[in-house]
mmJSON file of the N, C-alpha and C atoms, coordinates in Angstrom:
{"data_MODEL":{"atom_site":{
"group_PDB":["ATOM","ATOM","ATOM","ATOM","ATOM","ATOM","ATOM","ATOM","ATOM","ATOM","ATOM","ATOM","ATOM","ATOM","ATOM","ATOM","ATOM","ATOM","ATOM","ATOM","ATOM","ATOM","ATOM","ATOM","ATOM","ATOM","ATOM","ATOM","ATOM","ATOM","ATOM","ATOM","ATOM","ATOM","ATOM","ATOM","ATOM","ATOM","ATOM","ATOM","ATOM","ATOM","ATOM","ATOM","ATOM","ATOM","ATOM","ATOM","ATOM","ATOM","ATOM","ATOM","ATOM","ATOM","ATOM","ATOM","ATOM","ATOM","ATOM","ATOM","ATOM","ATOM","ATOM","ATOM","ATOM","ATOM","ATOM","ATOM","ATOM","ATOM","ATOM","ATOM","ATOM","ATOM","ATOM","ATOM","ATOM","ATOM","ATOM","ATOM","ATOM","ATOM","ATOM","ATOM","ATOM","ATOM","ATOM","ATOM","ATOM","ATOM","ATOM","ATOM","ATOM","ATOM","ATOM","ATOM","ATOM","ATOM","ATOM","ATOM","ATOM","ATOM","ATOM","ATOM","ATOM","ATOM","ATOM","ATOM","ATOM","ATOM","ATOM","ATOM","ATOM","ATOM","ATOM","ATOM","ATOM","ATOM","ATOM","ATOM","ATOM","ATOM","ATOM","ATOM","ATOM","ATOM","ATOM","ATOM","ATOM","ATOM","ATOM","ATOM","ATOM","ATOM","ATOM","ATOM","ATOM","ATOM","ATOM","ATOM","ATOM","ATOM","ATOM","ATOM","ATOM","ATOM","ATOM","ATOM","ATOM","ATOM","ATOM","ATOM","ATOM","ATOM","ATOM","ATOM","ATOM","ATOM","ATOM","ATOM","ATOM","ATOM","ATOM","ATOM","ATOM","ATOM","ATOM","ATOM","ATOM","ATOM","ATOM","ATOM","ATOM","ATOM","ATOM","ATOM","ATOM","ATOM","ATOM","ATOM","ATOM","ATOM","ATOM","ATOM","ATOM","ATOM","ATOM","ATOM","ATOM","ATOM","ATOM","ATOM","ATOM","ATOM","ATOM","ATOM","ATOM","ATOM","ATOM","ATOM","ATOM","ATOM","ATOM","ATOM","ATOM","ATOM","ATOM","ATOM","ATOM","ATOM","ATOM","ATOM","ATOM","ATOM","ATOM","ATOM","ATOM","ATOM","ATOM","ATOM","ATOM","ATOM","ATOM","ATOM","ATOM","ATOM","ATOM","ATOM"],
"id":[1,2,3,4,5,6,7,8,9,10,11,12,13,14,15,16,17,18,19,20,21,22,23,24,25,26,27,28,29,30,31,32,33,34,35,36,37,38,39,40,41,42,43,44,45,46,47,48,49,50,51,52,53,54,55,56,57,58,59,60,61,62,63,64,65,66,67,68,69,70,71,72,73,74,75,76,77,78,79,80,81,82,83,84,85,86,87,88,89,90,91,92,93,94,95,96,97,98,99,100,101,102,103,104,105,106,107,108,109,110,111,112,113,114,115,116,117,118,119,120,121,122,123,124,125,126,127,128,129,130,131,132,133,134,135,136,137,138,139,140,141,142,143,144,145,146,147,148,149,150,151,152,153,154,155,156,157,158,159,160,161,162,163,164,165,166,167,168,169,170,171,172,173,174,175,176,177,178,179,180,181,182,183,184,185,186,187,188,189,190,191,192,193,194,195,196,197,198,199,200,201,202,203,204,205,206,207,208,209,210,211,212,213,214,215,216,217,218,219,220,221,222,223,224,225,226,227,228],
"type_symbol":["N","C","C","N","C","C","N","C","C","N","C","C","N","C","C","N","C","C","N","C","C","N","C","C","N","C","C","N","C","C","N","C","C","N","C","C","N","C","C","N","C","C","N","C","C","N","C","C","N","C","C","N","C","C","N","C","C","N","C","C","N","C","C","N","C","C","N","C","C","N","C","C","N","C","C","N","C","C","N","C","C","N","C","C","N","C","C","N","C","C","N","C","C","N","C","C","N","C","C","N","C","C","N","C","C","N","C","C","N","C","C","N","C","C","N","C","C","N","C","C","N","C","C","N","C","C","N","C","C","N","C","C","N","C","C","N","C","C","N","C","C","N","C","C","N","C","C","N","C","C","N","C","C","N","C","C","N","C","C","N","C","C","N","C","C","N","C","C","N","C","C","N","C","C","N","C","C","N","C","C","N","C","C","N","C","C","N","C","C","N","C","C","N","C","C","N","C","C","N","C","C","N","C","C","N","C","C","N","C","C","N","C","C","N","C","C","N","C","C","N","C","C","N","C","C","N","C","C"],
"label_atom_id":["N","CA","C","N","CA","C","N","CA","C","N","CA","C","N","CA","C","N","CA","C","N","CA","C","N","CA","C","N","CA","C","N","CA","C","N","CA","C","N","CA","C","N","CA","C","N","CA","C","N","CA","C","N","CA","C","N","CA","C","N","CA","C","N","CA","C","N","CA","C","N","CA","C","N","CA","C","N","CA","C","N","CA","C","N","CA","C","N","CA","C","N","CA","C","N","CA","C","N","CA","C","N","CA","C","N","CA","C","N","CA","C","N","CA","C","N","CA","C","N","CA","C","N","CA","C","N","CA","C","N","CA","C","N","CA","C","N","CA","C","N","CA","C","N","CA","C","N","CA","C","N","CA","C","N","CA","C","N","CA","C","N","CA","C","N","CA","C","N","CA","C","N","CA","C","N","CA","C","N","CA","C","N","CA","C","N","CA","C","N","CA","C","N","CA","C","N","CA","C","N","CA","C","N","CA","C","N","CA","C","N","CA","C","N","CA","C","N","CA","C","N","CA","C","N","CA","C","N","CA","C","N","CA","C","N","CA","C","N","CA","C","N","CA","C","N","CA","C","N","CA","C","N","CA","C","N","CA","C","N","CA","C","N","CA","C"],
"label_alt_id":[null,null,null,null,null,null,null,null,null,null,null,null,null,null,null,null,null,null,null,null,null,null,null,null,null,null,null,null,null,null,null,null,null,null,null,null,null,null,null,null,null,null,null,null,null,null,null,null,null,null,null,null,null,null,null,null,null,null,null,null,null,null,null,null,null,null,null,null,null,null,null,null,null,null,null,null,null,null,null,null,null,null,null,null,null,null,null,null,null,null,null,null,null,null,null,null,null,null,null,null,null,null,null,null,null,null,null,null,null,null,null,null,null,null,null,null,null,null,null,null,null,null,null,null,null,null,null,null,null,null,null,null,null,null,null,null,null,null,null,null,null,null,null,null,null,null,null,null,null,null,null,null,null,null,null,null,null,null,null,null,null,null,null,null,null,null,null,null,null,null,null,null,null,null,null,null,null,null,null,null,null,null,null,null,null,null,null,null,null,null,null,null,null,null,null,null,null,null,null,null,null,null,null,null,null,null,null,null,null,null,null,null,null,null,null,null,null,null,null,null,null,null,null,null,null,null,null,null],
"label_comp_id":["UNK","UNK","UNK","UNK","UNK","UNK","UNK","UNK","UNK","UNK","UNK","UNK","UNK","UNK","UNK","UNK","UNK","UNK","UNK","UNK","UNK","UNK","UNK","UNK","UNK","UNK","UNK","UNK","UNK","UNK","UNK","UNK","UNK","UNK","UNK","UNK","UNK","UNK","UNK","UNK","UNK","UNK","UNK","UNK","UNK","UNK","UNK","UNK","UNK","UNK","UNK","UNK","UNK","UNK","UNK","UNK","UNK","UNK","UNK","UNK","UNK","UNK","UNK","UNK","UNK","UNK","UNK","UNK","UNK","UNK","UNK","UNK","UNK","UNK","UNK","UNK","UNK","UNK","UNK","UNK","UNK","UNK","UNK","UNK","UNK","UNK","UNK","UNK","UNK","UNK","UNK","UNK","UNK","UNK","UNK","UNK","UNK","UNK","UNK","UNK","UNK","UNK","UNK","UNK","UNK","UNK","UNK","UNK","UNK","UNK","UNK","UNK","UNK","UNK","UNK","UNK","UNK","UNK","UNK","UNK","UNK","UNK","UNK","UNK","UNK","UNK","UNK","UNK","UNK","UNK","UNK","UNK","UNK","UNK","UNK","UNK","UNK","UNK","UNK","UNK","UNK","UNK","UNK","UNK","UNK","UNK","UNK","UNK","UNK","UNK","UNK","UNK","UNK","UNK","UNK","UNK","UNK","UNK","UNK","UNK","UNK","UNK","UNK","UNK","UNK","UNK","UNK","UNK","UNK","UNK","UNK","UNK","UNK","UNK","UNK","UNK","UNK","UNK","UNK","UNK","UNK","UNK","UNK","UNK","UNK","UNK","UNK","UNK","UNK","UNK","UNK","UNK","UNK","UNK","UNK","UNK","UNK","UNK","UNK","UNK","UNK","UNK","UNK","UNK","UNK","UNK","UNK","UNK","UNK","UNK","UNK","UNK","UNK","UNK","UNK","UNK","UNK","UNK","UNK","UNK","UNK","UNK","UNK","UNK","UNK","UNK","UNK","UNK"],
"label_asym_id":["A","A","A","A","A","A","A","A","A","A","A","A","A","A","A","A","A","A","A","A","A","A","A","A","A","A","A","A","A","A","A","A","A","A","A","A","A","A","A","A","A","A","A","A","A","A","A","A","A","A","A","A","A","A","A","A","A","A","A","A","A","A","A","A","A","A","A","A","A","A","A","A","A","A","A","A","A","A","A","A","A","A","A","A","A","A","A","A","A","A","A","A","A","A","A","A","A","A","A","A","A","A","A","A","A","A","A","A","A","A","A","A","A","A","A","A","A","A","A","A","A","A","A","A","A","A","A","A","A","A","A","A","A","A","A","A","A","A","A","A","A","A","A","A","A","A","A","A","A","A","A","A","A","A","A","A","A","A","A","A","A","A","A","A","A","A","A","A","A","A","A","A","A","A","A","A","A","A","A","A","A","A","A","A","A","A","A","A","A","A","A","A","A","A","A","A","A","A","A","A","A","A","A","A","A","A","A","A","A","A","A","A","A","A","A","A","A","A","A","A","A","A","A","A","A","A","A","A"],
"label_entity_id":["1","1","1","1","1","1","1","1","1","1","1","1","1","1","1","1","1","1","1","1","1","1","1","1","1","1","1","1","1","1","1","1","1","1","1","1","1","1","1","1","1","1","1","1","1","1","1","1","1","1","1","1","1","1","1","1","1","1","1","1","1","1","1","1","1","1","1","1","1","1","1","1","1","1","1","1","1","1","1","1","1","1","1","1","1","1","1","1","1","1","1","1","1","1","1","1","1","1","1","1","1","1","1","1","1","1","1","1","1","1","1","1","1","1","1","1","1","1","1","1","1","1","1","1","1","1","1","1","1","1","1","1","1","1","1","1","1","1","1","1","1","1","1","1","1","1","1","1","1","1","1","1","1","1","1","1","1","1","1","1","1","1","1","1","1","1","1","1","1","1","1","1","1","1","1","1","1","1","1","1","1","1","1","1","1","1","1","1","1","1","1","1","1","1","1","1","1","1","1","1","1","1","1","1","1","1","1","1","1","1","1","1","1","1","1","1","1","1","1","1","1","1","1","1","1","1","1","1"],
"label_seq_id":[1,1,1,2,2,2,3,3,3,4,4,4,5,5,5,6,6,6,7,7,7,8,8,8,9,9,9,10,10,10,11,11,11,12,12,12,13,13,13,14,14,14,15,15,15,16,16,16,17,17,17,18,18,18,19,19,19,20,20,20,21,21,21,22,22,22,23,23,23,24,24,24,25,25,25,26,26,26,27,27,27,28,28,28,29,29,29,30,30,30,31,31,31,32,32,32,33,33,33,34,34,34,35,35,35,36,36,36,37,37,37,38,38,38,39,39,39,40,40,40,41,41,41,42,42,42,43,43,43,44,44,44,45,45,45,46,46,46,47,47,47,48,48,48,49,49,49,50,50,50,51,51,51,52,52,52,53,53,53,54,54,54,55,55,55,56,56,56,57,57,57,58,58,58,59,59,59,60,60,60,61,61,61,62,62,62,63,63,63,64,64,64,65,65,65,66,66,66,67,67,67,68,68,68,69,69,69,70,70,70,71,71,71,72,72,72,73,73,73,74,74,74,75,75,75,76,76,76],
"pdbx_PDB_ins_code":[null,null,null,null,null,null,null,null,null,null,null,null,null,null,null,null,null,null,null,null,null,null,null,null,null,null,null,null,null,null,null,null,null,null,null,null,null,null,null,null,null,null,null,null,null,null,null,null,null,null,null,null,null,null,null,null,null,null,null,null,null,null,null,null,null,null,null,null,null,null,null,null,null,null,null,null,null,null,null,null,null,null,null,null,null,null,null,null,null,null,null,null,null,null,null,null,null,null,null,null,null,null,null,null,null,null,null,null,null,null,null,null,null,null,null,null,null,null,null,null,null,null,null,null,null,null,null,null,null,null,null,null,null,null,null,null,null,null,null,null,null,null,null,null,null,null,null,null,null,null,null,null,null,null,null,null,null,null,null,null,null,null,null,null,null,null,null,null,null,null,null,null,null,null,null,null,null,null,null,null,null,null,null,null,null,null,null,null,null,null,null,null,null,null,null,null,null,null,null,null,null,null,null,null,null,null,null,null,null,null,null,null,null,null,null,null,null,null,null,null,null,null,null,null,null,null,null,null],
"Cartn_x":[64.022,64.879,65.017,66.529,66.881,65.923,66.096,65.68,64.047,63.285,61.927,61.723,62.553,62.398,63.179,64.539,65.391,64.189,64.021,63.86,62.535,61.225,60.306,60.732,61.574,62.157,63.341,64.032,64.893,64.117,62.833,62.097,61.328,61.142,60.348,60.867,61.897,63.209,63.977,64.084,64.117,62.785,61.517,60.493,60.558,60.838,60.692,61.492,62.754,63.679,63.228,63.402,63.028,61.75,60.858,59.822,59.907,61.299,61.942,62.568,63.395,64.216,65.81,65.937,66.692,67.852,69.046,70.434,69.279,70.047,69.294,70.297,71.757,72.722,72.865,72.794,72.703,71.511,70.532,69.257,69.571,69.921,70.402,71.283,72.272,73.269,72.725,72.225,71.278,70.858,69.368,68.945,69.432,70.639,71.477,72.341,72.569,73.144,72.096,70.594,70.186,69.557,69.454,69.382,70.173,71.583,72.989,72.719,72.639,72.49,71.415,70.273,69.453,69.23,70.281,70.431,71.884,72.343,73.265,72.916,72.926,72.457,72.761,73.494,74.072,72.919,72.27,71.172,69.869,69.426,68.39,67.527,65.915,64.879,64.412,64.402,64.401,63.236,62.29,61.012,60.481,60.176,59.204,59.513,60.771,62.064,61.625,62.177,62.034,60.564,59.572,58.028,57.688,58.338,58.221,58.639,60.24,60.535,59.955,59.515,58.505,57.172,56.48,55.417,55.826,56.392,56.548,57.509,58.406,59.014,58.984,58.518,58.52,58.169,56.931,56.447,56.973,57.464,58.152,59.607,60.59,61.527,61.277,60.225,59.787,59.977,58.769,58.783,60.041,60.524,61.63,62.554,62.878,63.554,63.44,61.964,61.408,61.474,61.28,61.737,63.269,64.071,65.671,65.869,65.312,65.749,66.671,67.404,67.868,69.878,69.883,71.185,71.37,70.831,71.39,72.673,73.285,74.501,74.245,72.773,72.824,72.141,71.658,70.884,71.832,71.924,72.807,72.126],
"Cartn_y":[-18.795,-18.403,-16.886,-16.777,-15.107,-13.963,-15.103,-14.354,-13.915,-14.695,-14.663,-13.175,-12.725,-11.37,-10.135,-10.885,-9.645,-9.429,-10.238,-10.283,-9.172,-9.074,-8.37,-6.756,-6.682,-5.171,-5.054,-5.545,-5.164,-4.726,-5.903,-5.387,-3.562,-3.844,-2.835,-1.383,-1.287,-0.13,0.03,-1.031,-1.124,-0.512,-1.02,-0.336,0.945,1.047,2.816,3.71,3.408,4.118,4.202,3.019,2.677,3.76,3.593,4.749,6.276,6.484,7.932,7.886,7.184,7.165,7.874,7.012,7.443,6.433,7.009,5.595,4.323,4.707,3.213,2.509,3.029,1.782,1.042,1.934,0.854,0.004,0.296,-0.257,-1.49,-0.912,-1.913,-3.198,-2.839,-3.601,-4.808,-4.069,-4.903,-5.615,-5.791,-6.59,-7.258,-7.448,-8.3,-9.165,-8.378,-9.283,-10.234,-9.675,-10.736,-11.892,-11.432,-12.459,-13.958,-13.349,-14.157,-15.276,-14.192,-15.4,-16.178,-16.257,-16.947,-17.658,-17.413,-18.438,-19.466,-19.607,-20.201,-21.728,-22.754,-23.705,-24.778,-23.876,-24.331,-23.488,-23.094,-21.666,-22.224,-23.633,-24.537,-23.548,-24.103,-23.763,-22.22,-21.496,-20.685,-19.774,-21.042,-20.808,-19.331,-19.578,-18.7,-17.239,-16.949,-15.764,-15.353,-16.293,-15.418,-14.982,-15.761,-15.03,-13.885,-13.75,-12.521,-11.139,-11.369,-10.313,-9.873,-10.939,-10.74,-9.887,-10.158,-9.952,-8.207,-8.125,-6.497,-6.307,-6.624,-5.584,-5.589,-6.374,-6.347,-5.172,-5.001,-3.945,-2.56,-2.271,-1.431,-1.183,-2.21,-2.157,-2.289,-2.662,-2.258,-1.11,-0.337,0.801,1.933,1.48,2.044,2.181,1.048,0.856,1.478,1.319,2.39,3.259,4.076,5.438,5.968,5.152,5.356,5.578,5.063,5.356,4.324,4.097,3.317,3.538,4.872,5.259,5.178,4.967,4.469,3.748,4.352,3.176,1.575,1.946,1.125,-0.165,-0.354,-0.822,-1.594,-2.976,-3.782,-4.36],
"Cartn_z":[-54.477,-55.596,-55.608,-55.359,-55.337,-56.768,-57.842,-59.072,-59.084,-58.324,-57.806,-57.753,-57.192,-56.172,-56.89,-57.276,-58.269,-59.526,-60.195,-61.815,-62.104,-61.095,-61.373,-61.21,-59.904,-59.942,-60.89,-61.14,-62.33,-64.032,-63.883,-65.202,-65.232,-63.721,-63.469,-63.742,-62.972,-63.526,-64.937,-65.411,-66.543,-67.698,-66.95,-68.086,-67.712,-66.936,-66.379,-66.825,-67.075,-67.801,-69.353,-69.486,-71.222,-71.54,-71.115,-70.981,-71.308,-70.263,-70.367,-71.323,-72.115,-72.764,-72.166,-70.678,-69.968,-69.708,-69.843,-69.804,-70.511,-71.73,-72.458,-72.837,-73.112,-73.128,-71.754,-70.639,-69.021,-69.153,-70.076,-70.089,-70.961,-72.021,-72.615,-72.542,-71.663,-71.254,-69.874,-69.302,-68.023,-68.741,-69.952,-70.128,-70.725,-71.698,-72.024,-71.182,-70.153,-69.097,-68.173,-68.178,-67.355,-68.122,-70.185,-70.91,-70.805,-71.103,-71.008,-69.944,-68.58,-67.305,-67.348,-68.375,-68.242,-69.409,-69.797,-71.113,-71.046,-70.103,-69.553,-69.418,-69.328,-69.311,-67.464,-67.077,-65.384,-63.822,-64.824,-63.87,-63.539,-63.736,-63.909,-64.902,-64.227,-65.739,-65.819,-66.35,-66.836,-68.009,-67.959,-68.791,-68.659,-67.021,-66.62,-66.234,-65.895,-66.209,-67.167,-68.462,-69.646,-70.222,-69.597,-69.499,-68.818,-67.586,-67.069,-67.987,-68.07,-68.849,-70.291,-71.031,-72.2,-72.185,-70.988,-70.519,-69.872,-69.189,-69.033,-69.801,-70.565,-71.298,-72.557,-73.136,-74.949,-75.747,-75.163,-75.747,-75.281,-74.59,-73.664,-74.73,-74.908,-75.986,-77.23,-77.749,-79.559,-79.418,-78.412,-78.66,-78.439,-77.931,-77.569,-78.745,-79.321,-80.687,-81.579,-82.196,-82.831,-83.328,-81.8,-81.734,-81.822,-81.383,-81.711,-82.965,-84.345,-85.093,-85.809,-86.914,-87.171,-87.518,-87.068,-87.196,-85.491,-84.579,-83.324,-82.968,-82.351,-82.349,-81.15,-80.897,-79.869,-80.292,-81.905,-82.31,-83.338,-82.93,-83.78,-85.382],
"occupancy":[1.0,1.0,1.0,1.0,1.0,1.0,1.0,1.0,1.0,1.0,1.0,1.0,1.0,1.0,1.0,1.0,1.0,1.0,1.0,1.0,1.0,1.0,1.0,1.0,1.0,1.0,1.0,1.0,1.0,1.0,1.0,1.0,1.0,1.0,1.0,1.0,1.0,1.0,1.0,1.0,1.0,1.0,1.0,1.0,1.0,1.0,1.0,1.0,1.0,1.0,1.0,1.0,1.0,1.0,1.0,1.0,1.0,1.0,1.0,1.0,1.0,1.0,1.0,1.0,1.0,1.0,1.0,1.0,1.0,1.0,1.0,1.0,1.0,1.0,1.0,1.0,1.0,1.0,1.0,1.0,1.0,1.0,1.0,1.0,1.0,1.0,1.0,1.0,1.0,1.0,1.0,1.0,1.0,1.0,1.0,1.0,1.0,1.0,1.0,1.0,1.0,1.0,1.0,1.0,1.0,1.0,1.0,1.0,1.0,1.0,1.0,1.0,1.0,1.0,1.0,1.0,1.0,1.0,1.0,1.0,1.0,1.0,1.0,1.0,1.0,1.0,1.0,1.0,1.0,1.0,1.0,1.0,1.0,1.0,1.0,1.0,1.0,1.0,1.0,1.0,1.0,1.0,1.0,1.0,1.0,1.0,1.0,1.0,1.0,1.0,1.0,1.0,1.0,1.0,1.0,1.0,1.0,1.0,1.0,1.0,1.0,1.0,1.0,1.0,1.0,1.0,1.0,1.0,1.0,1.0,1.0,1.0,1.0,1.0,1.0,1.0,1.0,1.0,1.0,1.0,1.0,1.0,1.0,1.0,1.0,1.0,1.0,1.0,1.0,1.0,1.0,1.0,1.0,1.0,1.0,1.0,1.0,1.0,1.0,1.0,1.0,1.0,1.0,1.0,1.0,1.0,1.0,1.0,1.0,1.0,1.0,1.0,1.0,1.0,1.0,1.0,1.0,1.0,1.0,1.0,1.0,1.0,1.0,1.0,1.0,1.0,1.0,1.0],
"B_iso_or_equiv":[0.0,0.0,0.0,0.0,0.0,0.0,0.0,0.0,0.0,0.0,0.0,0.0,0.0,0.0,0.0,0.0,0.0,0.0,0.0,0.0,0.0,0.0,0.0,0.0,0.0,0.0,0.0,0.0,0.0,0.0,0.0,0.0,0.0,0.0,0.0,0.0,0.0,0.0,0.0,0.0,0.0,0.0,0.0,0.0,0.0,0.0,0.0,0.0,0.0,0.0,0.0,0.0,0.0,0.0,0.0,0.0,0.0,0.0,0.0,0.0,0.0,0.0,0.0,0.0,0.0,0.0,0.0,0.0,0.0,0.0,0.0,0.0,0.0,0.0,0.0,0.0,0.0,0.0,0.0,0.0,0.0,0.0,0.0,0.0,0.0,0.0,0.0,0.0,0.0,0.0,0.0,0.0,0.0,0.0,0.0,0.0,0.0,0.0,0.0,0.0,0.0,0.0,0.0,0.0,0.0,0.0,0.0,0.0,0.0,0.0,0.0,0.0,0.0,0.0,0.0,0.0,0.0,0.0,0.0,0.0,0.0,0.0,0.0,0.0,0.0,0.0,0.0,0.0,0.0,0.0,0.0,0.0,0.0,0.0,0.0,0.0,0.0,0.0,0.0,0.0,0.0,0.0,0.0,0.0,0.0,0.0,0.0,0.0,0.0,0.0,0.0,0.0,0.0,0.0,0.0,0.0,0.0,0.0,0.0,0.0,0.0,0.0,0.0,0.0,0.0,0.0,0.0,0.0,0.0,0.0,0.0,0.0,0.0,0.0,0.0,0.0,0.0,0.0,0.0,0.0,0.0,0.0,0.0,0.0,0.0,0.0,0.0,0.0,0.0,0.0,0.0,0.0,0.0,0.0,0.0,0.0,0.0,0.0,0.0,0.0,0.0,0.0,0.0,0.0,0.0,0.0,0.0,0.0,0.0,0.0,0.0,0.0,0.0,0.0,0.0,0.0,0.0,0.0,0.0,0.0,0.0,0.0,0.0,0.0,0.0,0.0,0.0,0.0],
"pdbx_formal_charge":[null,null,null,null,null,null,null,null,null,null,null,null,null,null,null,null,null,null,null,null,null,null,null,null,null,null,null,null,null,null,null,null,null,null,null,null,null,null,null,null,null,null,null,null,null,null,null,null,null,null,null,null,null,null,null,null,null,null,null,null,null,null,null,null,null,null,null,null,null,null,null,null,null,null,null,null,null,null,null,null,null,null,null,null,null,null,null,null,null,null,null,null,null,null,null,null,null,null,null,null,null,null,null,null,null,null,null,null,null,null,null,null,null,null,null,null,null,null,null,null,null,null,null,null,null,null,null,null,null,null,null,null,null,null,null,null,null,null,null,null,null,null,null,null,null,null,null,null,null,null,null,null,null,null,null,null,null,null,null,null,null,null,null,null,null,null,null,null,null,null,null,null,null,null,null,null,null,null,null,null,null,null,null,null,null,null,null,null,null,null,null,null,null,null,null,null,null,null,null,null,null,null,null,null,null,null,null,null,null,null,null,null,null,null,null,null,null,null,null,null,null,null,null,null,null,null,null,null],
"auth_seq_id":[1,1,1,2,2,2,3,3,3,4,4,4,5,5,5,6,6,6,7,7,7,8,8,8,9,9,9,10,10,10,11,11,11,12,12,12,13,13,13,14,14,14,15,15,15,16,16,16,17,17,17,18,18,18,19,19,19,20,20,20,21,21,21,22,22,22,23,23,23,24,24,24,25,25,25,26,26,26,27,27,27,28,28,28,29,29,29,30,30,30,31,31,31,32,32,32,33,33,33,34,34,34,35,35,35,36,36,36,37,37,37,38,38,38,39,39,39,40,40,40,41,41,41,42,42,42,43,43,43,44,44,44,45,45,45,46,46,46,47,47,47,48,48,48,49,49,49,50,50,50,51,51,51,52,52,52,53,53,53,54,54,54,55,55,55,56,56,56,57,57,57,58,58,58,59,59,59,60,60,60,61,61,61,62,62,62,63,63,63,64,64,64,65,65,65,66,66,66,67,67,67,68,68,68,69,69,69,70,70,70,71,71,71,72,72,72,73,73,73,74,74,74,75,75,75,76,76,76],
"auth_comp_id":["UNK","UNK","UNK","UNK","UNK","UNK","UNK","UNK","UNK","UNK","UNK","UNK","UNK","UNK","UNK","UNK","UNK","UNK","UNK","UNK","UNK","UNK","UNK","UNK","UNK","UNK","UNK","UNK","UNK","UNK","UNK","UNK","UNK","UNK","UNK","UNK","UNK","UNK","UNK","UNK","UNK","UNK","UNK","UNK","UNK","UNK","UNK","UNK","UNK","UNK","UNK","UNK","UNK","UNK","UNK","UNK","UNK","UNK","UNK","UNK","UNK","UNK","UNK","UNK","UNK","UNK","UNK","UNK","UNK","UNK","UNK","UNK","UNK","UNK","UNK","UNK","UNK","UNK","UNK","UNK","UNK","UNK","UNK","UNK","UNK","UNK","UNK","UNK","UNK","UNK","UNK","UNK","UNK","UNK","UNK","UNK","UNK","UNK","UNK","UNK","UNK","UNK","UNK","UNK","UNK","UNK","UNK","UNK","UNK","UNK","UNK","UNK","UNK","UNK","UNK","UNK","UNK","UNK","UNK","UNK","UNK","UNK","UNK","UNK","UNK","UNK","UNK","UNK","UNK","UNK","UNK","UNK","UNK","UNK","UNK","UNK","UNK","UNK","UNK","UNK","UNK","UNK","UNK","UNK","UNK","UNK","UNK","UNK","UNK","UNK","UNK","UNK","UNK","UNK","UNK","UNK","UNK","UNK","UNK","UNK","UNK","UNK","UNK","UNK","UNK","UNK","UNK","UNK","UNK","UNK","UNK","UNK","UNK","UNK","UNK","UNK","UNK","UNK","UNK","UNK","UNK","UNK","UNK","UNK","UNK","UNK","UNK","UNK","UNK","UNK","UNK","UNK","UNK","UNK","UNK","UNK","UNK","UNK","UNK","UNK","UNK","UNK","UNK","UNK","UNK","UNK","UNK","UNK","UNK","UNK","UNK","UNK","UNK","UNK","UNK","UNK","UNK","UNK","UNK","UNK","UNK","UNK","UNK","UNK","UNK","UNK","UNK","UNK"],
"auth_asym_id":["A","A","A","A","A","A","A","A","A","A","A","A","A","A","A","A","A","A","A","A","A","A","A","A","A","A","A","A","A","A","A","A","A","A","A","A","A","A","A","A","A","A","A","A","A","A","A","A","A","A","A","A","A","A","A","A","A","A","A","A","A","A","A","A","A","A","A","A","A","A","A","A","A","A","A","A","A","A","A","A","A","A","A","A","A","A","A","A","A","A","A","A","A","A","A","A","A","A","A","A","A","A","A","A","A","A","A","A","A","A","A","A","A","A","A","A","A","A","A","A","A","A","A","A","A","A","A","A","A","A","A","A","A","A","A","A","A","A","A","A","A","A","A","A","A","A","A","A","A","A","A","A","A","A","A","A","A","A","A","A","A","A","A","A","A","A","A","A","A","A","A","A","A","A","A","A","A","A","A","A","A","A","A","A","A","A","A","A","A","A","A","A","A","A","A","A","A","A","A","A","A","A","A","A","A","A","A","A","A","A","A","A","A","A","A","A","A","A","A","A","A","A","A","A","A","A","A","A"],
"auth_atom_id":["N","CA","C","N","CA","C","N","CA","C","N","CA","C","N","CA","C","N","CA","C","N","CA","C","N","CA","C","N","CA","C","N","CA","C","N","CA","C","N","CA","C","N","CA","C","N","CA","C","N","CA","C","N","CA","C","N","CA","C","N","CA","C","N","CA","C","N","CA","C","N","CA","C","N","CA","C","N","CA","C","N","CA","C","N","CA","C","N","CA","C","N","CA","C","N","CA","C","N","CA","C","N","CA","C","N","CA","C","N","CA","C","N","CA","C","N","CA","C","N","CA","C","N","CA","C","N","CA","C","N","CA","C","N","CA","C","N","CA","C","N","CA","C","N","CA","C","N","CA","C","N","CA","C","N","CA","C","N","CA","C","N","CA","C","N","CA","C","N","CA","C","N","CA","C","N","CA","C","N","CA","C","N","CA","C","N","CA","C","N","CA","C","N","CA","C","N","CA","C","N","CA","C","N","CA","C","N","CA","C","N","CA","C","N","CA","C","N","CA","C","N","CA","C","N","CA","C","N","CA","C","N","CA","C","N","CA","C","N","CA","C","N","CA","C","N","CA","C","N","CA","C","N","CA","C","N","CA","C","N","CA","C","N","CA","C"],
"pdbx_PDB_model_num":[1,1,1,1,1,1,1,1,1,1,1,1,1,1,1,1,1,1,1,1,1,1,1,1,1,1,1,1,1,1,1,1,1,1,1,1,1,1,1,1,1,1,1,1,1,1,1,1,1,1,1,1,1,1,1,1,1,1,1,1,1,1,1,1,1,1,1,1,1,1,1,1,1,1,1,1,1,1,1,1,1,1,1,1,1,1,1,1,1,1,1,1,1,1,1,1,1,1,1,1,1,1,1,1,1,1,1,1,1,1,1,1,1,1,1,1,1,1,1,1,1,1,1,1,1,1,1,1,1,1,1,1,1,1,1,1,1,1,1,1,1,1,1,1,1,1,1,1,1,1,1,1,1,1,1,1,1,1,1,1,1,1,1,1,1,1,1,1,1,1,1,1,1,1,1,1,1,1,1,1,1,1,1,1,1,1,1,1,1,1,1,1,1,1,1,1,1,1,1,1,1,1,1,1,1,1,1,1,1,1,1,1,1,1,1,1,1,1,1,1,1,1,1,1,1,1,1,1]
}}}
């Protein structure tokens, strides 16, 4: 499975930016897009995807949030 292999380096760059507080709408937008595709119902199971990304990034985007502030425009 291609995602096997994408999904840990995409989190990974993703925490890394998020970290910096660097392109966080690209940050943002990625992880919405690799939400979407994995919330699709034609992509088979998907459990363990969305464990990965929980597992390295949750805490990584609280904090991130957080710190944005609440007049962010990036923060719905």
């Amino acid at each position: 499975d291609c995602r096997e292999i994408l999904l840990p380096t995409m989190t990974d760059q993703l925490k890394y930016h998020l970290e910096r507080q660097e392109d966080l709408e690209a940050c943002c937008q990625l992880l919405s897009n690799i939400l979407e595709v994995l919330y699709k119902k034609d992509v088979g199971p998907t459990q363990r995807h969305v464990q990965v990304i929980m597992e390295n990034l949750l805490r990584t985007v609280n904090r991130t949030v957080i710190s944005m502030g609440r007049d962010s425009k990036l923060i719905v």
